[in-house]
N, C-alpha and C positions, 0 to 999 in steps of 0.2 A: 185474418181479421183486420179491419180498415182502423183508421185511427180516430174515427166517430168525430172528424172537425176539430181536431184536438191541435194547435197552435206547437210549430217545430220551435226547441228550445236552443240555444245560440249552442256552437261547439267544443267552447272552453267550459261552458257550463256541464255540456253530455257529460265530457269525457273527467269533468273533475269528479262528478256524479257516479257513473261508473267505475270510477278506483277507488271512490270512496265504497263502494257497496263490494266489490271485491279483491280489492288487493293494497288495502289500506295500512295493515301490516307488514307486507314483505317489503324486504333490501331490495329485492332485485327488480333489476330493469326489466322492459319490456320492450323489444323492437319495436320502431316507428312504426313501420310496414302491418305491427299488430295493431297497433292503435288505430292506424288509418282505416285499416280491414275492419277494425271493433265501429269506430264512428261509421263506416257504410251503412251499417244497419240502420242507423236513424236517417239516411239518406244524405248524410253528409259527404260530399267530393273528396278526393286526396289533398287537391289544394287549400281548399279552407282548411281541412283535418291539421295538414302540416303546419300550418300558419297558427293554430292552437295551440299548438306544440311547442312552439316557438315562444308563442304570447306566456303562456303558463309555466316557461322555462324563466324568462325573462322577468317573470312575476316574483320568481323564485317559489311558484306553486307546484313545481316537476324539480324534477333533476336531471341532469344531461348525459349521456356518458359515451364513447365511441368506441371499435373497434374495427380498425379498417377503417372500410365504408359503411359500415353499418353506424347508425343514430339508435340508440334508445333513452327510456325517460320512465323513471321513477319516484318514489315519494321522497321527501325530504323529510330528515330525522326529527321527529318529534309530530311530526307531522298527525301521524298515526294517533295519538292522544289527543289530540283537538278534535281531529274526525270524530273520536268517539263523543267525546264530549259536546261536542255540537249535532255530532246524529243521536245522541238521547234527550235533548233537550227538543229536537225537532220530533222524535217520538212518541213523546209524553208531552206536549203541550195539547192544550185541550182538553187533557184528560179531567182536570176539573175546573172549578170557578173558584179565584184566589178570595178568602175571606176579607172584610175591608174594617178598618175601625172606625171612621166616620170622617178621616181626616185626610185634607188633601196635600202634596208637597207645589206650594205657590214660588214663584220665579218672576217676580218684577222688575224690569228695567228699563233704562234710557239710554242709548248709544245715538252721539252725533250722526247727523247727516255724512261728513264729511268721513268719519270711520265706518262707510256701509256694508266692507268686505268683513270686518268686525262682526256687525249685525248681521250678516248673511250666515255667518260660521259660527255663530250662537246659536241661531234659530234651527239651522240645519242638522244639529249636534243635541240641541234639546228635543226634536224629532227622533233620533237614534237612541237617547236614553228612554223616549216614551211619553213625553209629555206633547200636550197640543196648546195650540193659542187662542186662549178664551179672549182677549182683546191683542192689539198689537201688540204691547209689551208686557202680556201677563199670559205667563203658559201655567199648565196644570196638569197634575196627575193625581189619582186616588192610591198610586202609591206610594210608600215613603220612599222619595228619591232625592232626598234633601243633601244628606253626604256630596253623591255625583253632581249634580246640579251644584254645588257648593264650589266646588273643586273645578269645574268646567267655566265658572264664570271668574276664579281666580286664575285658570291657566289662560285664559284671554286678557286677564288685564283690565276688564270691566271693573269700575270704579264707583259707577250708580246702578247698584243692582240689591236686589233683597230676595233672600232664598226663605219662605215662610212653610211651616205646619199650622194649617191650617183648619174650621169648620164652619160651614154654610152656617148664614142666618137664614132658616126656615121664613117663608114667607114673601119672597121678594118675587120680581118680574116672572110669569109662567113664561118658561124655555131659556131665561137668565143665567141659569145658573151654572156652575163650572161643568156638568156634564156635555153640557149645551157645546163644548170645545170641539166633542171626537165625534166627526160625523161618520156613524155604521151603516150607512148605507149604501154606501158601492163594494163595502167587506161582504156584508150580507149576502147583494148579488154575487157575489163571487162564492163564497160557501155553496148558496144553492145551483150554482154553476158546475163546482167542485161535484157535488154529489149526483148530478143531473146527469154528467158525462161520464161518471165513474160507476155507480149503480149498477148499469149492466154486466159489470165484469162478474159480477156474483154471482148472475145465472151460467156464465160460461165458465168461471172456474168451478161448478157444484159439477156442468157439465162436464167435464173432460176436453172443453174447446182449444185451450190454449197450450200451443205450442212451446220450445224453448225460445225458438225466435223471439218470437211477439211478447212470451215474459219477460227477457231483456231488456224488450224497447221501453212496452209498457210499464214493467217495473221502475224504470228511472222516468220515466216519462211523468209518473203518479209522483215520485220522490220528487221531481222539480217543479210540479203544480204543488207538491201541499208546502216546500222549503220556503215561501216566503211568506206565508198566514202565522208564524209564527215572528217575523220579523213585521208584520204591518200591521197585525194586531193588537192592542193597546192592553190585551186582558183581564176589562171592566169587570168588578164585580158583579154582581147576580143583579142585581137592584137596578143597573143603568142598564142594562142587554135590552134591546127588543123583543117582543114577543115574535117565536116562531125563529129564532135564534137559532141556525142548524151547525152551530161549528161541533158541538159533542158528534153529532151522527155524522158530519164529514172523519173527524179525528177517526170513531170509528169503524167509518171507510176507509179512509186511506190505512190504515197497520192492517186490515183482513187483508188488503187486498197484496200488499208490502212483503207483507206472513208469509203468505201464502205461495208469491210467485219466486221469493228467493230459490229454491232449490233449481226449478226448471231453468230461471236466469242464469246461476252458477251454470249447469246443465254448457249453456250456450255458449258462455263466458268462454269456458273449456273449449268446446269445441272450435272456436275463433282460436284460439291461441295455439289451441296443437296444431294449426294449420302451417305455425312459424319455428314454435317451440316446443314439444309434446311434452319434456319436463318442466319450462315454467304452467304450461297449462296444468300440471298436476300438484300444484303448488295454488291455484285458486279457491277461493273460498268464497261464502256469503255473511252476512249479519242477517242474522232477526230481531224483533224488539227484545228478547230474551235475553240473545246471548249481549247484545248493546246494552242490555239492564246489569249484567256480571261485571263489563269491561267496565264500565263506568264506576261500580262498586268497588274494582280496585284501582282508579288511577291513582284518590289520594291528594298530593296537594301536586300531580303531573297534568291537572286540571288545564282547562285552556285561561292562560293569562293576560291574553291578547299582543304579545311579542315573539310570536311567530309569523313567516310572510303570510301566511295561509290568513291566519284571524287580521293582519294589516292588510290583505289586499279586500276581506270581506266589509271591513271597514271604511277605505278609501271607495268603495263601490256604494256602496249605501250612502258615503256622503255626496257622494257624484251624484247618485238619484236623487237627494233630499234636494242638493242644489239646482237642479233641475225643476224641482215642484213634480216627480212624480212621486210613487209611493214606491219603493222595493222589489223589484223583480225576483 
């Protein structure tokens, strides 16, 4: 099966993606050599592969460990509950449209010229909680995010700034108004993008078409196209969405397709592994939205806090893009 023009995803991302879907849990390492072998299938080189290795180690998003000559790399303790917690949250988003009470949380301010890197790491930062900028210095969101926004302009040091709950005066400039901030239009194209390339999988998995292989690829391939609709999406209520709106029927695109390919994935996962290890291969597993709906039911307050490297380096990433002026990859 081809990859229907489907865009290769960077190799720290594969391979974080694939331990996240199968071996998110376990202590144990995993030979380099497997990993390298595991990243082939998405056509990734040994050399890049190793250099991921490295990179994610360095992150402190792996773990390192040796024996001899042998390298292998593992998850980092706690690790495992963040996974979860952030693959339920990427699961279920979508699934419905958050109710709105009419009010929005406003964020006004002035920052010198002269403190620009100031004003850069505001703005970049009120991007990542969710808000956008109805004018230069007035960002908005429909939802209550007055606390964090509070709290973000006090850990900077901003001095002229005003954190409001606010409500529209009906009546004012048509397209004025604070919706007027979050332009859905390149989201949009991408939903119907989402669902365009993905679509077809439904007729070959009813068929029998697909392999253990190609669930692998595909399987993570789908988890890294839909992992950032949940980060670049602002989560408008019902009343600001455009019409013809496909994020519900991506969402539930992407979990049939997710559902469904886990076993065959695991399937392959195994098979790559017994290649180095026949007992860590029999130590593999998969998640579904199911069993990710239980783990999450019991983390409790092992919730992700955002002081793990994992949730700091997702962080530092996202800020890196904002500063950039792109959206989240």
């Amino acid at each position: 099966m081809s990859d229907g023009g489907r865009g290769r995803a960077e190799p720290q991302l594969l391979l974080t993606s694939v331990l996240g879907d199968h071996w998110y849990w376990r202590d144990e390492c995993i030979p380099s050599a497997a990993l390298v072998r595991l990243l082939a299938e998405f056509g990734i080189g040994q050399e890049n592969a190793r250099a991921a290795m490295r990179r994610l180690a360095a992150k402190g998003l792996l773990t390192a460990s040796r024996t001899g000559r042998t390298t292998a790399y593992g998850i980092p303790p706690r690790t495992s509950d963040v996974i979860v917690d952030r693959t339920h949250r990427m699961l279920t988003f979508g699934v419905s449209v958050p109710e709105w009470d009419g009010y929005w949380t406003v964020v006004v301010f002035s920052v010198p010229e002269q403190e620009r890197e100031v004003r850069t790491a505001l703005r970049s930062r009120l991007r990542v909680l969710g808000l956008a900028a109805l004018y230069d210095g007035v960002w908005v969101s429909p939802r209550d995010l007055a606390e964090p926004a509070r709290d973000l302009v006090a850990e900077l040091g901003i001095g002229r700034a005003t954190v409001l709950r606010a409500t529209e005066v009906p009546g004012g400039p048509a397209g004025g108004g604070p919706a007027a901030a979050f332009d859905l239009d390149g989201l949009a194209a991408d939903y119907r993008e989402f669902v365009r390339t993905y679509e077809p999988l439904r007729d070959e998995l009813a068929a029998g078409r697909i392999g253990p292989a190609d669930a692998l690829r595909i399987r993570t391939e789908v988890r890294v196209a839909w992992r950032s609709f949940p980060e670049r999406d602002p989560d408008l209520p019902a009343e600001m969405l455009p019409e013809g709106w496909l994020r519900a029927e991506a969402q539930r695109l992407f979990l049939e397709v997710y559902d469904r390919l886990g076993p065959l994935a695991e399937h392959r996962f195994r098979q790559v592994l017994a290649e180095f290890d026949p007992e860590l291969a029999d130590l593999a597993s998969h998640h579904d939205s199911a069993r990710i709906a239980r783990l999450y039911a019991e983390l409790g307050d092992r919730r992700a806090r955002g002081d793990t490297p994992f949730e700091q380096a997702v962080q530092a990433r996202r800020l890196s893009e904002m500063r950039r002026g792109r959206p989240p990859a």
